[in-house]
FIKOLZA-1660 file (N, C-alpha, C; in steps of 0.1 Angstrom, whole numbers, plus 5000, padded with zeros to 4 digits):
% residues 85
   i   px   py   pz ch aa at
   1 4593 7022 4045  A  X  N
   1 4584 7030 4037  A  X CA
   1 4572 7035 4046  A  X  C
   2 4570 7047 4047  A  X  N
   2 4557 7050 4056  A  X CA
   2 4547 7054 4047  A  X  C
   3 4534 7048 4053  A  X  N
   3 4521 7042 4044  A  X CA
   3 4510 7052 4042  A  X  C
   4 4516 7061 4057  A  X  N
   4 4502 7074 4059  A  X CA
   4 4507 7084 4045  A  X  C
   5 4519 7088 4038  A  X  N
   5 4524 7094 4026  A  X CA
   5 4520 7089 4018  A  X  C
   6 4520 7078 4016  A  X  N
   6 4520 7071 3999  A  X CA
   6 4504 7068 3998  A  X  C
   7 4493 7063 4013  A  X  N
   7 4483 7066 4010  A  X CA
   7 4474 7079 4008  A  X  C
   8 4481 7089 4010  A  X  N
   8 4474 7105 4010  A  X CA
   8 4480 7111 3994  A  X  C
   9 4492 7101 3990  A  X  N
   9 4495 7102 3978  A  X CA
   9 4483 7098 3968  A  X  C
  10 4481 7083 3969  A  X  N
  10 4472 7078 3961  A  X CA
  10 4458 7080 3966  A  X  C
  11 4452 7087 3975  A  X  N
  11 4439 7097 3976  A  X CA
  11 4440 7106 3965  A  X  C
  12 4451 7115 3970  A  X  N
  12 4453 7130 3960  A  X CA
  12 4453 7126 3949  A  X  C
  13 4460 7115 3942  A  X  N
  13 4458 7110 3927  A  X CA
  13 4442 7106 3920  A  X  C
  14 4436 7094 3933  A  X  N
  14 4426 7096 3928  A  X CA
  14 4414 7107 3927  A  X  C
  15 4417 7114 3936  A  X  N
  15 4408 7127 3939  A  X CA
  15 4410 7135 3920  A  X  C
  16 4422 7139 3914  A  X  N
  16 4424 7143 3906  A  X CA
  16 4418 7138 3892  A  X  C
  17 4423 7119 3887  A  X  N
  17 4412 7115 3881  A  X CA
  17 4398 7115 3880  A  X  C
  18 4397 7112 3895  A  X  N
  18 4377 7115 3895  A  X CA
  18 4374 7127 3891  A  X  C
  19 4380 7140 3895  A  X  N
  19 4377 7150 3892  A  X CA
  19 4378 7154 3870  A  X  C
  20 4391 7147 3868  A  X  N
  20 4390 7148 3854  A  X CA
  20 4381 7145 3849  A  X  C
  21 4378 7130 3850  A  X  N
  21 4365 7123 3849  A  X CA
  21 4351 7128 3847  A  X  C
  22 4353 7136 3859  A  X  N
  22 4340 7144 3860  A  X CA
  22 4336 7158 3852  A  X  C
  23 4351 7164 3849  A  X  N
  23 4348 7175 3839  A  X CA
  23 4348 7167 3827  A  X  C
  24 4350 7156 3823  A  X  N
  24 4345 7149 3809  A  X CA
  24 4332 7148 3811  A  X  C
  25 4324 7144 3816  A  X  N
  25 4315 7141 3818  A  X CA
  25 4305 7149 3821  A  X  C
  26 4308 7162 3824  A  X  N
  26 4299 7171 3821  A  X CA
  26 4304 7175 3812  A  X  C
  27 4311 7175 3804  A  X  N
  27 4314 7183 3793  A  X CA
  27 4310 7179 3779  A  X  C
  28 4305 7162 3781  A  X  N
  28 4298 7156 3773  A  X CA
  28 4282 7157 3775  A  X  C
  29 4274 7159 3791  A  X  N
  29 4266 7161 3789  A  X CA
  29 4261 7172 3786  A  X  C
  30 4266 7184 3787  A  X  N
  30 4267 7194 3780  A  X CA
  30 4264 7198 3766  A  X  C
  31 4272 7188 3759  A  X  N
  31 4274 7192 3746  A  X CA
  31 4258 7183 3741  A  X  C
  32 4256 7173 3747  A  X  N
  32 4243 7165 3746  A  X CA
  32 4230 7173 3746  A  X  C
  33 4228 7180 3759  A  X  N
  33 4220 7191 3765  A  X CA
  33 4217 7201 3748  A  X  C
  34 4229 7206 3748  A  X  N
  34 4225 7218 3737  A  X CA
  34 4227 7211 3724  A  X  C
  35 4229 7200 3716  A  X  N
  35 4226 7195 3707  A  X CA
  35 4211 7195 3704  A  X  C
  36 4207 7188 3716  A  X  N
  36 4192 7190 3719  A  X CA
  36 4180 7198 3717  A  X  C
  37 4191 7210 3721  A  X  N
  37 4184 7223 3719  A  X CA
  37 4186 7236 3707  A  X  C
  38 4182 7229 3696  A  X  N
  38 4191 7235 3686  A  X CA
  38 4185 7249 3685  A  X  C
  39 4190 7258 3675  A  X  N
  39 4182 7270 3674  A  X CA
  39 4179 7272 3667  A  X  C
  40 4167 7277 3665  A  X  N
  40 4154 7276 3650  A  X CA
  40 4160 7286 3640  A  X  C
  41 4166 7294 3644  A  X  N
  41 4170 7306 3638  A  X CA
  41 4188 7300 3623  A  X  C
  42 4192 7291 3638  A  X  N
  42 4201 7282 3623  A  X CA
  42 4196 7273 3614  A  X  C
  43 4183 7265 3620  A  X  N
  43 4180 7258 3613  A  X CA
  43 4173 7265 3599  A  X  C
  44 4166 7274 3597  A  X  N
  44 4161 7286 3591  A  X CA
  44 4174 7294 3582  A  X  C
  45 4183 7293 3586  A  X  N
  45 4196 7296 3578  A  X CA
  45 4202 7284 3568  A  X  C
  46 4205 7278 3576  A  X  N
  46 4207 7257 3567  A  X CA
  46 4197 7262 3558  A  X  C
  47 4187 7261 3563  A  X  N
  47 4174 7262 3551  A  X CA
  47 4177 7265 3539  A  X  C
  48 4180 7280 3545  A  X  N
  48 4179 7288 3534  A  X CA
  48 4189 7287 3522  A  X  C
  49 4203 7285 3529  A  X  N
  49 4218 7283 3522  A  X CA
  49 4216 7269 3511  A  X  C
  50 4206 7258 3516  A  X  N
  50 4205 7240 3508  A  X CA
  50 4197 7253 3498  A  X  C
  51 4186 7261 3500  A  X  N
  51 4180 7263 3486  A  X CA
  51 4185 7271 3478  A  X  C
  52 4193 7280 3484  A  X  N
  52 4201 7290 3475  A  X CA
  52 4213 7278 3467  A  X  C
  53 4218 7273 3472  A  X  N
  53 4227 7265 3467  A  X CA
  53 4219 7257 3452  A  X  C
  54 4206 7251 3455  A  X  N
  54 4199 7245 3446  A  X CA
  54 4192 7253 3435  A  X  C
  55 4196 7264 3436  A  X  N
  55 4188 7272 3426  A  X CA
  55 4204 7276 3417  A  X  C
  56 4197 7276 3400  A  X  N
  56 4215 7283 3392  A  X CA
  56 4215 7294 3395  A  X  C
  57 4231 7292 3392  A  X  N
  57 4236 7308 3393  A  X CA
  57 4239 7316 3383  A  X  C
  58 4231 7330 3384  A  X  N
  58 4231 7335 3372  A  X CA
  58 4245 7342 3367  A  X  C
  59 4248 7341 3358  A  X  N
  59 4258 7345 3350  A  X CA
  59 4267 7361 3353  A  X  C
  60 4274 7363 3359  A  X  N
  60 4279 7376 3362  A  X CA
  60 4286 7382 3349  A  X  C
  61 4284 7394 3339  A  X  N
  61 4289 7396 3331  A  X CA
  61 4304 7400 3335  A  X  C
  62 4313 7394 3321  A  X  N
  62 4329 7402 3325  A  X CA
  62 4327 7420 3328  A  X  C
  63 4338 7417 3330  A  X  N
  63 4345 7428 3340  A  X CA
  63 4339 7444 3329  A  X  C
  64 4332 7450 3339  A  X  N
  64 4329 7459 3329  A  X CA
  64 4340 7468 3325  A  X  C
  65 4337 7482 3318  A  X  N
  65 4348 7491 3308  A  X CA
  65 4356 7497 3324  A  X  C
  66 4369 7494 3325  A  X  N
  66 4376 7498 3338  A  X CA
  66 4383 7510 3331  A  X  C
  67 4380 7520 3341  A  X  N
  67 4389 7530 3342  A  X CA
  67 4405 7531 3346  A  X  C
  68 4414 7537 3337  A  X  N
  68 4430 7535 3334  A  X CA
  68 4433 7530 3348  A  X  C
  69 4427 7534 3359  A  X  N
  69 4434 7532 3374  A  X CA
  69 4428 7524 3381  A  X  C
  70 4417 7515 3375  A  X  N
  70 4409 7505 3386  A  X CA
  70 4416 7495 3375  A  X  C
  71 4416 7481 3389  A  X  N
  71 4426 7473 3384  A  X CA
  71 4412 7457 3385  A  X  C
  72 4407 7450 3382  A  X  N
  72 4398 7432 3380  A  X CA
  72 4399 7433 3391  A  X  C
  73 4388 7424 3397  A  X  N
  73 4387 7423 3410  A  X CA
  73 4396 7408 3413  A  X  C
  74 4399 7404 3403  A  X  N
  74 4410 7390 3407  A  X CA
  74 4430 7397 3403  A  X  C
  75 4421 7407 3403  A  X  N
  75 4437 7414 3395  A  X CA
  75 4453 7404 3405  A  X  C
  76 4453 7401 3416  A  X  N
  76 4458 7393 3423  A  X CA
  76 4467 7377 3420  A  X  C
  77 4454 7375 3412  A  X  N
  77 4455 7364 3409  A  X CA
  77 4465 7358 3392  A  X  C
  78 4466 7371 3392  A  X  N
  78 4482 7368 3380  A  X CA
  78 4476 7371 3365  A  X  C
  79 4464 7368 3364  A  X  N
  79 4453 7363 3347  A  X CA
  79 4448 7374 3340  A  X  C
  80 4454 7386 3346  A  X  N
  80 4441 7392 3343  A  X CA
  80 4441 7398 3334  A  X  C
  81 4426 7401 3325  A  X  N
  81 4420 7404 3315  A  X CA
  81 4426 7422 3313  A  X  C
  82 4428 7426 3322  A  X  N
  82 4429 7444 3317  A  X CA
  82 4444 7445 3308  A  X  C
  83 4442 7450 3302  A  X  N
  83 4452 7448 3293  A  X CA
  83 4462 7466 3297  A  X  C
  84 4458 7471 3311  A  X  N
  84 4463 7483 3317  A  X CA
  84 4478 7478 3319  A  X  C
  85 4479 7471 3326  A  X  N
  85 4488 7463 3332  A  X CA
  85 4500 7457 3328  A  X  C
% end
């Protein structure tokens, strides 16, 4: 068995783990980095979506008087109210 192959082998192997290793590891501190740095502009969105969510929702009247060729806007969905159909 010659030793100078099988040790240039197991360099090249380790060279590759460490390197994997290493793009883990920036790839975690990375994700750490900009966690960190959130952006005010989503947080201001979250905001907004928790209070819109928390307020009722006003009542949408049915489907108004449709003309012979406009079809519910769920018309898709198999139920529908127009009696065109």
């Amino acid at each position: 068995m010659n030793t100078v192959e099988s040790d240039a082998f197991a360099v090249a192997m380790l060279v590759v783990i460490f390197s994997a290793l290493g793009v883990v590891a920036l790839l975690l501190l990375s994700m750490r980095w900009r966690a960190s740095r959130r952006d005010h502009h989503v947080d201001a969105l979250l905001e907004e979506m928790a209070e819109e969510a928390k307020m009722p929702v006003a009542q949408t009247p049915q489907s108004p008087s449709l003309q012979p060729w406009e079809r519910d806007a769920d018309w898709w969905k198999g139920h529908s109210s127009h009696s065109g159909e």
